[in-house]
NULOBA-615063 format. One record per residue (C-alpha): x negated, y negated, z. Coordinates in nm, 4 decimals. Layout:
<nodes>
{node {X; Y; Z}}
...
</nodes>
This chain:
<nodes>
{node {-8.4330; -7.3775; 11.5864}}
{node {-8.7383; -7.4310; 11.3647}}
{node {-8.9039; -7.6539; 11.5600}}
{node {-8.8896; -7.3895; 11.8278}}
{node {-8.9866; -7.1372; 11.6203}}
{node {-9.3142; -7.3425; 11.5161}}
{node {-9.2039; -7.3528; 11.1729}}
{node {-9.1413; -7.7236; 11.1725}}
{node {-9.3666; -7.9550; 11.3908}}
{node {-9.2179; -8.2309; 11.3786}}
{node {-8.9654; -8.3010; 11.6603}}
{node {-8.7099; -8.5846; 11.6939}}
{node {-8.8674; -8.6271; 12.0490}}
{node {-9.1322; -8.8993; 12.1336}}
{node {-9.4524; -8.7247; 12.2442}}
{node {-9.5325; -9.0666; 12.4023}}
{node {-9.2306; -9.0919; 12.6158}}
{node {-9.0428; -8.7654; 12.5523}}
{node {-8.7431; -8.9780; 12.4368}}
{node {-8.5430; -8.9596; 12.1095}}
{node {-8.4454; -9.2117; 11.9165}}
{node {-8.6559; -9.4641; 11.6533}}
{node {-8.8229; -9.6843; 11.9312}}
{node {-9.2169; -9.6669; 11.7656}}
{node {-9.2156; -10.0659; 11.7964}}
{node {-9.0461; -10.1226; 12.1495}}
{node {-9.2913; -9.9249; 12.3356}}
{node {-9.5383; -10.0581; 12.5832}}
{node {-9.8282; -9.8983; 12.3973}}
{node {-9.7538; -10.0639; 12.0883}}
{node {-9.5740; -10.3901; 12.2334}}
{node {-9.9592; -10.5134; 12.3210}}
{node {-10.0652; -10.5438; 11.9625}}
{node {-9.7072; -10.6695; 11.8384}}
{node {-9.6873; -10.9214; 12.1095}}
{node {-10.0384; -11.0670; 12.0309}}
{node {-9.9655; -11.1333; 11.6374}}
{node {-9.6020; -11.3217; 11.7235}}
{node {-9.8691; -11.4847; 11.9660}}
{node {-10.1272; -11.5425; 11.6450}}
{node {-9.7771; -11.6588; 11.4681}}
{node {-9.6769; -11.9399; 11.6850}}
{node {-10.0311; -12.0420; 11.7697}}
{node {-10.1276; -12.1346; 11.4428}}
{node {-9.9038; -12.0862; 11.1836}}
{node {-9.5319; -12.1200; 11.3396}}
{node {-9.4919; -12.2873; 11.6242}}
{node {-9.1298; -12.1987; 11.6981}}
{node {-9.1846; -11.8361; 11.6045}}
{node {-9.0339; -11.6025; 11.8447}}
{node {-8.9262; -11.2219; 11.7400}}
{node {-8.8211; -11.0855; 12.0708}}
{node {-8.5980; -10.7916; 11.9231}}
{node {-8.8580; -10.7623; 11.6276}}
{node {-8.6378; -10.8068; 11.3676}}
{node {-8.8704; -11.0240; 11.1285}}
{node {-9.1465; -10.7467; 11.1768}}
{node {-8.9518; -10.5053; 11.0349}}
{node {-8.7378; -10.6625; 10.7421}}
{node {-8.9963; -10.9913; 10.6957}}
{node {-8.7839; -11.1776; 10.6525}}
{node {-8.9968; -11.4798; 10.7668}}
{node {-8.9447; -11.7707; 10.5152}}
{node {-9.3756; -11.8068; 10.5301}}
{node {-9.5744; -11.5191; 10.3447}}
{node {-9.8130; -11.5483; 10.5597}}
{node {-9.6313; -11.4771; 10.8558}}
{node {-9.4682; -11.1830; 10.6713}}
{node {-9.7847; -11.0882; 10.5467}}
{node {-9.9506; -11.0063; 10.9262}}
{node {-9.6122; -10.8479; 11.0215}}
{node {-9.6224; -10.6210; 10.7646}}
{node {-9.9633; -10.5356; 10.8470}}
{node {-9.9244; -10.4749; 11.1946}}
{node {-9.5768; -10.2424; 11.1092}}
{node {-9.8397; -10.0825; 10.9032}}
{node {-10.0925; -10.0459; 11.1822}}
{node {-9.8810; -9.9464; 11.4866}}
{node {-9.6813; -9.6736; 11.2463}}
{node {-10.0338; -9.5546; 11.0832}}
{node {-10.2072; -9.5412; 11.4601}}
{node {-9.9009; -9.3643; 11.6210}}
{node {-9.8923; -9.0809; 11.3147}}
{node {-10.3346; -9.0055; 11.4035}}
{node {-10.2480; -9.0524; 11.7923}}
{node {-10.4631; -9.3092; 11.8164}}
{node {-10.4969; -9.6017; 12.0872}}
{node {-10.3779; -9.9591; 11.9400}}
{node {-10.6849; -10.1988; 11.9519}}
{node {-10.6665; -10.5977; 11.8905}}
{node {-10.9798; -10.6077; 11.6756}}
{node {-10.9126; -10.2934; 11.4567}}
{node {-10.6209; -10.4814; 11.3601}}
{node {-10.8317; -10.7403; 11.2648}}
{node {-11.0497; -10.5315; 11.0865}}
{node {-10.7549; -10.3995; 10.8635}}
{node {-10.6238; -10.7243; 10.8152}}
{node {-10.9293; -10.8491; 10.7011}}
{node {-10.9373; -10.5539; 10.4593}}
{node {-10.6201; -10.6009; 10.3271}}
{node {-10.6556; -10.9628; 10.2484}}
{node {-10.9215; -10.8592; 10.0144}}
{node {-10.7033; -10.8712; 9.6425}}
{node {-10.3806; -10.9953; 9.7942}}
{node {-10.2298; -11.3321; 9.6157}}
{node {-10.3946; -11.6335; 9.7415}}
{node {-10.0656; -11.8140; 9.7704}}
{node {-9.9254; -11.5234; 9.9652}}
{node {-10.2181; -11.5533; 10.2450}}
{node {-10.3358; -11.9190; 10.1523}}
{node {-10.5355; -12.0307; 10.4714}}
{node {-10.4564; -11.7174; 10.6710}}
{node {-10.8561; -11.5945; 10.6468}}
{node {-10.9720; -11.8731; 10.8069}}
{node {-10.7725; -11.8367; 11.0794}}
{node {-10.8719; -11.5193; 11.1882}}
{node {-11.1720; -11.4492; 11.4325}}
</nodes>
C-alpha cells in the first residue's frame, strides 16, 4: 500500500527483470563481471576455482585472502552499480580494485597488484 501510494519507493520487485526475490548476483547483467573475476581466480591465483552457485562470493569463504579479497570487491561493485543504475564495466572494476588495494594488509592482497592489468 505505500509503495503504491508513493510513500515508499522502494519495491520488492526487480526493476531489471520485474521479478521478486534476492537474485542481484544471478542476473545476466551482473553475471558478466562475476564470471570474469572467478575467471581472474582460476587464471592466476586458483586454478581449481569454480563458484557456479556463487556461494564463496557472498560468504568468502575462500581459504586465500586474496581470492576473498576480489570477491568481496566485486559483491561490492555489482550491489553499489545496481543501487546508481549503472551499467557493470570490466575496467571500472579494475579501477576500484585498484583503489581499494591502496591501505589494505599486504598479507591479505600479497601479489594480487601485480596481477592486475
Amino acid at each position: 500500500m505505500r509503495n503504491k501510494m508513493r510513500i515508499d519507493t522502494e519495491s520488492p520487485i526487480c526493476s531489471l527483470c520485474r521479478d521478486a526475490g534476492p537474485h542481484l548476483y544471478s542476473l545476466r547483467e551482473n553475471d558478466r563481471v562475476s564470471s570474469m573475476v572467478r575467471t581472474f581466480i582460476s587464471l592466476h591465483l586458483d586454478h581449481s576455482y569454480q563458484d557456479p552457485q556463487r556461494y564463496k562470493l557472498i560468504t568468502l569463504t575462500h581459504s586465500d585472502s586474496r581470492v576473498n579479497f576480489l570477491n568481496a570487491v566485486c559483491a561490492w561493485y555489482i550491489s553499489k552499480s545496481f543501487q546508481n543504475k549503472k551499467q557493470l564495466v570490466w575496467e571500472v572494476f579494475l579501477k576500484h580494485l585498484k583503489m581499494f588495494l591502496i591501505g589494505e594488509k599486504r598479507n591479505s592482497v600479497a601479489g594480487l597488484r601485480e596481477l592486475l592489468p
